[in-house]
C-alpha positions in Angstrom: -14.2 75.9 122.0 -12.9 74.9 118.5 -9.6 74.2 119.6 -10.5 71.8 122.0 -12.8 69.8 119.7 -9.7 69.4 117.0 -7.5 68.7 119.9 -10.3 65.8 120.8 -10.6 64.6 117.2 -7.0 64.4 116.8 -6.5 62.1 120.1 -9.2 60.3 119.3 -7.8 59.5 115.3 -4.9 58.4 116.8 -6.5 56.2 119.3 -8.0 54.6 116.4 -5.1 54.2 114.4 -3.2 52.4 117.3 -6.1 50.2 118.2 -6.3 49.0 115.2 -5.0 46.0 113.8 -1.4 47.1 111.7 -2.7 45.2 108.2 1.4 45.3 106.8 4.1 47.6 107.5 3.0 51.1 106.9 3.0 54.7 107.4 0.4 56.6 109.5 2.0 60.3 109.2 5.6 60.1 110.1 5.4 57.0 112.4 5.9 53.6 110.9 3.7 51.0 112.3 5.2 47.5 112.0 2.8 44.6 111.2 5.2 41.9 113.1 7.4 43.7 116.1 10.7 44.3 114.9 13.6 43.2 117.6 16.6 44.9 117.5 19.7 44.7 120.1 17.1 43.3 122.7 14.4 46.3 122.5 10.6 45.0 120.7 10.1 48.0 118.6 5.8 48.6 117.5 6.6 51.3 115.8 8.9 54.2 115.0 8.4 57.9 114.8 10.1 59.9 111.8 8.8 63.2 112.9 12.3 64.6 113.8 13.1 64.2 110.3 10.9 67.8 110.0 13.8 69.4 112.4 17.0 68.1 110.6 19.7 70.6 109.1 21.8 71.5 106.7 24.2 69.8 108.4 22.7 66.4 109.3 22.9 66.4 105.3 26.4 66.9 105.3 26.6 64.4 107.9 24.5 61.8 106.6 26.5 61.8 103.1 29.6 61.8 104.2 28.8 58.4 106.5 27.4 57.1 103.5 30.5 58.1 101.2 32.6 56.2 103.9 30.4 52.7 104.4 29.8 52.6 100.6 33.9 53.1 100.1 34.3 50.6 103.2 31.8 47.9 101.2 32.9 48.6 98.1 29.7 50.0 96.9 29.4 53.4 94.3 27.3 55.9 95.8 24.0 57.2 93.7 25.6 61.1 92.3 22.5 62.1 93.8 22.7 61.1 97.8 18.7 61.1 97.9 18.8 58.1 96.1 21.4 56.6 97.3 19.9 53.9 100.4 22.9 54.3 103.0 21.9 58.1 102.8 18.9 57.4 103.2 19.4 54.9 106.5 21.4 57.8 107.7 18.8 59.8 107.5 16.4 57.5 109.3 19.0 57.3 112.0 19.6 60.6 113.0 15.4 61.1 112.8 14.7 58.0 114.9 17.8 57.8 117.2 18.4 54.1 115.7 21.8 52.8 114.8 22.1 52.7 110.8 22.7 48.8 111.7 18.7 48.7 112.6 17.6 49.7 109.4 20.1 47.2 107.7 19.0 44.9 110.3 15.0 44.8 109.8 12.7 42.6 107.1 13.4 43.8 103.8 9.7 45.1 103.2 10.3 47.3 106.3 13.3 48.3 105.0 12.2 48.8 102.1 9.5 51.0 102.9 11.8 53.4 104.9 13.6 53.9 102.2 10.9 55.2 99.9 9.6 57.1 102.5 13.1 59.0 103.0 13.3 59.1 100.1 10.2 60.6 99.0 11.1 63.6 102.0 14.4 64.6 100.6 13.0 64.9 97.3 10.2 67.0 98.9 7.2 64.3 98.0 6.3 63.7 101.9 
């Protein structure tokens, strides 16, 4: 009987949360509500969910700084010593946990942006 009532007060929190009016870009959890739709490639995007980020590997981390070692060479960037803080990485990152293209992130608002960042950020450094 428990059980059901969490399972009822967890649906119904999240109701809440998408009924309400998105006040600025933000994190609820691991989705990313968006105050303004963001449009990318022709697809209106709400929101985006981060929680695959809690089922990447070892070698998504290999993965994600060697793309960012090659598009910071390939721009003629320096890439952070540390790839956590390093904002390619990070885009990587939101890539493979979101199925976006790496372009999306480099594509949306810079708050938005912004905001992704910090949050990957703050996961690789074990802060969220």
């Amino acid at each position: 009987m428990a059980e059901a009532k969490t399972d009822v007060i967890e649906t119904e929190e999240k109701e809440v949360v998408q009924a309400e009016e998105v006040k600025g870009d933000r994190f609820v959890g691991r989705i990313l509500y968006f105050e303004k739709p963001f449009n990318f490639e022709g697809k209106t995007y709400k929101e985006l969910d981060f929680s695959a980020l809690d089922e990447l590997t070892g070698g998504d981390h290999i993965n994600a700084s060697n793309m960012a070692a090659r598009m910071n060479q390939t721009n003629g960037l320096i890439q952070s010593p540390a790839p956590q803080l390093d904002t390619t990485y990070q885009y990587a990152l939101a890539s493979f946990a979101t199925g976006l293209p790496i372009e999306a992130f480099a594509a949306m608002p810079y708050r938005a942006a912004l905001l992704i960042s910090g949050y990957i950020r703050n996961f690789t450094l074990g802060r969220g």
